[in-house]
N, C-alpha and C positions, 0 to 999 in steps of 0.2 A: 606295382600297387593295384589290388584288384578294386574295381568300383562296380556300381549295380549297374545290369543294364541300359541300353539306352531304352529312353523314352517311345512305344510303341504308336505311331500314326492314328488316332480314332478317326471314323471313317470320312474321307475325302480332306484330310488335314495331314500336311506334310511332316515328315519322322523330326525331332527336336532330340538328334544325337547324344547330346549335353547335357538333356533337362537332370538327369540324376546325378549330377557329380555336386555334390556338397564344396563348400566356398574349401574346406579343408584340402580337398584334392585337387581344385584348381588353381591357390596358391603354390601347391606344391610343386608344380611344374612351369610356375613362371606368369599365372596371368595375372595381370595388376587390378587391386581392387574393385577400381572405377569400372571393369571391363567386364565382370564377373554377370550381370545381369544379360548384356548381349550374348556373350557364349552358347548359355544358357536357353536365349529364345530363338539361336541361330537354328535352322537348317541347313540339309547337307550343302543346300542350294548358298543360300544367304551366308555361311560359314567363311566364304571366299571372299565376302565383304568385311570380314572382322579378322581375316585372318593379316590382314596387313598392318592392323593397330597394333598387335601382339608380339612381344620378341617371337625368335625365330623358332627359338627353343621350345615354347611353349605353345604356339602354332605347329610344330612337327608333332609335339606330345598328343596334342587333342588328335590329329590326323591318326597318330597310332593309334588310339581310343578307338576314335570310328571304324578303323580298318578291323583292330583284331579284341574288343571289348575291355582292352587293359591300358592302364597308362601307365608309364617305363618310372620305373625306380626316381626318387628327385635323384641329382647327384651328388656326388661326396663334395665337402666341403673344401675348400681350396685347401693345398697340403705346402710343404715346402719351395715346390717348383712347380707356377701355377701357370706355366703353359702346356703342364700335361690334364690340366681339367678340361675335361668335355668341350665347356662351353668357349674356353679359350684355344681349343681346335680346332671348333665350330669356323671361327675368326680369324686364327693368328696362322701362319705359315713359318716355321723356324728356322732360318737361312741359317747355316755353321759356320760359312765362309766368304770371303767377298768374292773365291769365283760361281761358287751356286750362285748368290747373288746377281754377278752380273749374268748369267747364262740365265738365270729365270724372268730379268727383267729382258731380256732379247725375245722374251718368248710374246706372241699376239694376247691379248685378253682371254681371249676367246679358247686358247688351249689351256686357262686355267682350269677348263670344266671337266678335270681326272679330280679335284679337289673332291675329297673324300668325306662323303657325311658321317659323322655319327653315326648315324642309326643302321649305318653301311658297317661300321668297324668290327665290329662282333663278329661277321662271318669270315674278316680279311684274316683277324687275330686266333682264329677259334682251331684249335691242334682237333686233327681227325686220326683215329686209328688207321683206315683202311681209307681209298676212294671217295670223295663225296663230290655232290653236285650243289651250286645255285641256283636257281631260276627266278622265273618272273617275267610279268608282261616288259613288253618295249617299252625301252625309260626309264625303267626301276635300276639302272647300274650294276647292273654285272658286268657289263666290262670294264667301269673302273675297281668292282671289287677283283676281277682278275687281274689288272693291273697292281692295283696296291700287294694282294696277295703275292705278286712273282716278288715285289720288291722286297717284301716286310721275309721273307724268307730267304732273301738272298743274304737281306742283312743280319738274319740270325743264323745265318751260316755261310761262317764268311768263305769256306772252301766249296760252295753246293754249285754245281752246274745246272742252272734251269732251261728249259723248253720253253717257251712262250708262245702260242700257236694256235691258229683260226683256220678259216674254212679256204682264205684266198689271199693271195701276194698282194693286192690293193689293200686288202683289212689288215695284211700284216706290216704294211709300212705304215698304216695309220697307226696302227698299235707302239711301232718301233716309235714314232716322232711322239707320243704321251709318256711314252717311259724316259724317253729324254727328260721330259717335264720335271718327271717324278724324281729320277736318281741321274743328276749329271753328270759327266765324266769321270769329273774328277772324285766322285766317290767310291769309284772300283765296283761299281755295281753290274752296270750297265755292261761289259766286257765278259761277263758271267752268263748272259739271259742271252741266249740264242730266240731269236723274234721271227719268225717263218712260220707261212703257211704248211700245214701235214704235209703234203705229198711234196712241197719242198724239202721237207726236213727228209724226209723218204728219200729224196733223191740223192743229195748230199750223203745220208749215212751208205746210201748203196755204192755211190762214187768212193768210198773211204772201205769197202770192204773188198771191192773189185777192181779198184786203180780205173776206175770209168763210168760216166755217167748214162744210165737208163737212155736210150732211145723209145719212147712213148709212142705207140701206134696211134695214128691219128682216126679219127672219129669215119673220115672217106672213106679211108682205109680200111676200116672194122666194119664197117658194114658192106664192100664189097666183098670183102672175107666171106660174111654171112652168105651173102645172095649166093655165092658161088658154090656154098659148101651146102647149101638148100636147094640147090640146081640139082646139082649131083646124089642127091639123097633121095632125089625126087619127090619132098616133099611141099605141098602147099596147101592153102585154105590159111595162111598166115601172111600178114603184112609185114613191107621190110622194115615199117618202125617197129610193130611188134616185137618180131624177132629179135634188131640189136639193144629193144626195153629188156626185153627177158635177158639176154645174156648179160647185160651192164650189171644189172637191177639186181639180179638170182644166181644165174651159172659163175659167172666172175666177180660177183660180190663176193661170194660164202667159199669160191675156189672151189668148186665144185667137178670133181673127176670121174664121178661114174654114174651108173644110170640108177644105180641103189642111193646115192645121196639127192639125185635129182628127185626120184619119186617120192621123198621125203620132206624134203627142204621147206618150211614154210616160207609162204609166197604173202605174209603180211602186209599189204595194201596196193597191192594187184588187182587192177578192175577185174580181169580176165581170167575166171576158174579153169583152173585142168584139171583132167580126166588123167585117170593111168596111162589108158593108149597115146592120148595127147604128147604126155609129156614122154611115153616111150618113142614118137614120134620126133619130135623135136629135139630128143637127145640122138639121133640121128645125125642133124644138123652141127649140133655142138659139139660133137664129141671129135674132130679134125679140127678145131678151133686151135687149141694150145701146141698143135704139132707147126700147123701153120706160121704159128705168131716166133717159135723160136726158130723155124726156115729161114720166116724172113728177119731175125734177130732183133724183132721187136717187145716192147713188153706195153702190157696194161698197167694203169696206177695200181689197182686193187693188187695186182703181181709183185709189183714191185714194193709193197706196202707188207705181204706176207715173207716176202724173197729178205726183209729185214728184218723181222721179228723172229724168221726162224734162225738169223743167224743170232740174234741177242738172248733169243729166250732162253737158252740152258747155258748162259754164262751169267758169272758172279760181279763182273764191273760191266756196268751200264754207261750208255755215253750220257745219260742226266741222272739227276737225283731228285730234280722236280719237274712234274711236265702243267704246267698252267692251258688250260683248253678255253678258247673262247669261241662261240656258235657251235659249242660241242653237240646240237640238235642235228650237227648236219654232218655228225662224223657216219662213217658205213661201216659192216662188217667187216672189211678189211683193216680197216683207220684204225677203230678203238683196240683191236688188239696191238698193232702195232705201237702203238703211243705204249700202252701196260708192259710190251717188252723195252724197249728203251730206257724204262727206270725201274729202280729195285720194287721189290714185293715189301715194301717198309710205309710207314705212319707220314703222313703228308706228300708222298709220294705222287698222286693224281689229284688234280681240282679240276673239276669241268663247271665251264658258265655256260648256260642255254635255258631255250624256250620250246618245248615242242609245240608250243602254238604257232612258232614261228619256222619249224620245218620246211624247204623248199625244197632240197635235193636229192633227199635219201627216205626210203620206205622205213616206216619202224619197224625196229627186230628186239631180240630180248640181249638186255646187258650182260644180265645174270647167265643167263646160257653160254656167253664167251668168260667169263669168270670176271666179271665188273660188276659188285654189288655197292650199291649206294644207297641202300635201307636205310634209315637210322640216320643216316650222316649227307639228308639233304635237307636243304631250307630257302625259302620264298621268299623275295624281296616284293614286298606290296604297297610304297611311296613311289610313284614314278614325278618322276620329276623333270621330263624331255618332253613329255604330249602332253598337250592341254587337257584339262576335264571334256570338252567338246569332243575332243576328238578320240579322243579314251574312249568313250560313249561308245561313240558310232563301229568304233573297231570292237570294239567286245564285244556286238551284236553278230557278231563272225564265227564267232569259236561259244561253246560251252561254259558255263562258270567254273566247270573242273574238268579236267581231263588228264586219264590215268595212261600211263605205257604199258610194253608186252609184260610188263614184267608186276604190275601194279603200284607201282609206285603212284601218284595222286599229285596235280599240280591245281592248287585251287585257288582259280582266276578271281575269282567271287573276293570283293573287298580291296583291289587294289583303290586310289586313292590319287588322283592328281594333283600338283598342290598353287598349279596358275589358271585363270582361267585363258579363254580367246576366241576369236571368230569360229563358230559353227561351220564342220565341213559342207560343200555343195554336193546334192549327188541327185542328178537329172538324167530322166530316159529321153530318149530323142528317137525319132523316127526315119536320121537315115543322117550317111556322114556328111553333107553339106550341111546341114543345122548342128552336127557334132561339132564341126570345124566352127563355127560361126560363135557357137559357144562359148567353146574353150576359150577362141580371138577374144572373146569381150570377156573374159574372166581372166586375161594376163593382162588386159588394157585399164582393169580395175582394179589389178594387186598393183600396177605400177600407177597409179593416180594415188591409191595409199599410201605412198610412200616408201614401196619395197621394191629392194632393188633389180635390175632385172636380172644382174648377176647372180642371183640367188635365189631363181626360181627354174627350175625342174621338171619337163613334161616326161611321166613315166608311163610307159604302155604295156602289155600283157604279154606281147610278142614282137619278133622283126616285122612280123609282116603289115602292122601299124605303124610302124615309124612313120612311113609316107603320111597319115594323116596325123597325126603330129606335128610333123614339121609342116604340112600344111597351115595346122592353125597358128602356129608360132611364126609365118609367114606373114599371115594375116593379122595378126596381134600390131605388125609394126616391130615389136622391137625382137625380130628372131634374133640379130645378131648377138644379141646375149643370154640369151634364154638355152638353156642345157635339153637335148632330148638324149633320154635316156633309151639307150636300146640296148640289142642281145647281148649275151653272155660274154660276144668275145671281144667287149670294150675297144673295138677299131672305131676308128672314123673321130667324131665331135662328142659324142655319146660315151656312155660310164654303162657298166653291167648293174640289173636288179642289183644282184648282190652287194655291190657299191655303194648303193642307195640305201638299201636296209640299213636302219639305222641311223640316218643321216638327219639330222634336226632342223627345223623350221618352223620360224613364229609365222608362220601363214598355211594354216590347212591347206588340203588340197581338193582339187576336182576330182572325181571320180564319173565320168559320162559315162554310159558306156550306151550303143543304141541297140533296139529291139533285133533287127537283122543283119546278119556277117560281123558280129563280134560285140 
């Protein structure tokens, strides 16, 4: 239903999103009579106080209103089996059997939260000719719309072998233990949906093509490689992170074998420009690389990621028939091709969930250039429903209201929509890490006087090399023993990886210190 715009702010008076929607359009979607006058003189601010009188339905409708100028269809009228209406979905959960039943009453509350909105269903249900993508800020649910999506196709094809797969083997057991949620055992689903992180899945189909599994060069390893093969080439004026950036990042991403693809190569979000000679210099260095790695009968992931795709790409049976992608922001030139060979060149065949706002580990490159287009057959979830309005705010002062990829695609941040509110994040400069520490201490000493648990609060840092002050102030807090610090990447010790955490939900903002000097 189109309505007129909203109401434009006259000057130093806040926007009245509502004020144009006629009692005919606000019935339609559910708001009761009595309530029609607040709606109306809410703002976006004040909206959050009336949005709790309102069914739930009719409180989501206006949020769509706000976000994208239109308010959604009323819906159909109840038909003969009236747990497939909307609103009784909204609600109701349909157990088939008393063992679903008891497998979903074993489950904790809290992993109810794959339940599936409405306003989510369209993208889960919706047939794509070709590749398509989701997106959306953090909290908008894409990964339960990846979630429902593996399912909702497994069950429309009861022969279809799925992929189910993210960026890390911690995201992929979280993802395995939801899909439990969603399709129990006993409905033959679950047995179908292969759940692994990529370069897991890589490694298994490599182990299945060669009777043995990938030995992965380790990180020491590859970059004494580097030093050694830079010694001998006599090259320098480059640092040793430099160098094993460029190789991971460029020569080993894109597979890169000679000096004519090197001088080409676009180096897309590379601090560090090169020159012709530059990089005929440094392809000096690299080019000993791949003789090296199979002497010592090692391989790299991005290796072992192409070493599969060329074995699948020019055959007609695939080991999937759907590959469901979640934090697809952080797949690399090697990944995404590999994922497009593993399943056929057919209609529903690739779904990817992500955020490129939310990119950590991979530079962007162009889809379209590996043959992944998803024009046409992308779409924005803009209800988040995991970060408070507060804290939405303060994170979208981070990134742009739009921002487009290599390829132009447009992901436009502008109008997402929180729909709880809650405590305002902190965010304090300090003048040096004893007043950091002191800080923090007195801001875990105050979320546990609130009433939050200390099990459930999480000190994240930017790097290893703060942990030490971290666990300092969680020392000093009093209650370290339960307080989680979050460190590097390779989740050893007490600590979980960023990645871990991405993602990860909490009714209590967080601190963000950071001091003027050494970080």
């Amino acid at each position: 239903m189109q309505a007129a715009p909203a109401t434009p702010a006259p000057g130093g008076q806040e926007r009245l999103p509502f004020a144009q929607l006629d009692d005919t359009a606000l019935l339609s979607v559910g708001v009761p009579a009595d309530w029609l006058g607040d709606v109306r003189a809410a703002t976006e601010d004040t909206f959050f106080d009336v949005a709790p009188h309102l069914p739930a339905e009719a409180a989501e409708a206006l949020l769509q209103y706000a976000t994208v100028g239109m308010l959604p269809a009323p819906p159909p009228a109840a038909g003969p089996d009236p747990f497939v209406h909307p609103d009784a979905q909204r609600r109701i959960r349909l157990i088939v059997d008393e063992e679903e039943l008891r497998q979903a009453l074993d489950y904790p509350w809290e992993q109810w939260g794959v339940f599936l909105h409405p306003s989510q269903r369209a993208v889960v249900e919706q047939h794509f000719a070709g590749p398509a993508r989701v997106s959306g800020s953090a909290g908008t649910g894409k990964t339960v719309v990846a979630l429902h999506r593996a399912v909702a196709l497994a069950r429309k094809n009861p022969q279809a072998r799925l992929l189910l797969t993210t960026f890390s083997e911690p995201l992929a057991r979280s993802l395995s233990a939801k899909l439990a949620v969603l399709a129990p055992e006993t409905g033959g689903i679950v047995p179908r949906i292969t759940v692994a992180d990529w370069h897991g899945a890589a490694d298994e189909l490599f182990q299945l093509i060669h009777g043995r599994r990938p030995r992965i060069v380790a990180t020491d390893m590859l970059r004494t490689m580097i030093a050694k093969a830079a010694e001998a080439a006599g090259v320098k004026g480059f640092t040793p992170r430099f160098l094993l950036s460029e190789w991971v990042n460029v020569v080993d991403a894109w597979g890169i074998d000679g000096p004519e693809r090197y001088a080409s190569v676009p180096r897309l979000g590379r601090r560090s420009p090169l020159g012709p000679r530059q990089r005929e210099r440094l392809w000096s260095v690299f080019r000993p690389m791949a003789a090296t790695l199979r002497e010592q009968g090692v391989f790299t992931r991005a290796e072992v990621c192409r070493e599969v795709a060329g074995h699948y790409a020019g055959r007609e049976r695939k080991p999937f028939d759907h590959i469901i992608v979640d934090e697809a922001q952080d797949l690399g030139p090697a990944e995404l091709p590999f994922l497009a060979a593993i399943a056929p060149p057919s209609e529903d065949a690739l779904f990817f969930a992500g955020d490129i706002g939310q990119r950590i580990f991979q530079h962007p490159f162009s889809w379209k250039a590996l043959g992944i287009e998803v024009r046409g057959r992308s779409s924005t979830l803009k209800v988040c429903y995991r970060a408070s309005r507060q804290i939405r705010r303060v994170a979208d002062r981070l990134l742009p209201g739009a921002m487009r990829d290599p390829d132009g695609n447009e992901e436009e941040r502008a109008g997402t929509i929180s729909v709880f509110d809650g405590p305002a994040p902190v965010i304090a400069v300090l003048a040096d890490t004893g007043e950091e520490i002191e800080r923090v201490a007195g801001f875990l000493r105050g979320a546990v006087a609130d009433g939050i648990d200390p099990g459930e609060i999480g000190l994240f840092v930017r790097s290893p090399e703060v942990i030490g002050r971290a666990r300092a102030a969680s020392e000093a807090s009093g209650v370290a023993d339960q307080v989680a610090v979050f460190r590097d990447a390779s989740g050893e010790g007490s600590g979980i990886s960023r990645r871990r955490g991405d993602g990860l939900r909490s009714g209590y903002p967080p601190a963000r210190i950071p001091h003027r000097r050494g970080g």
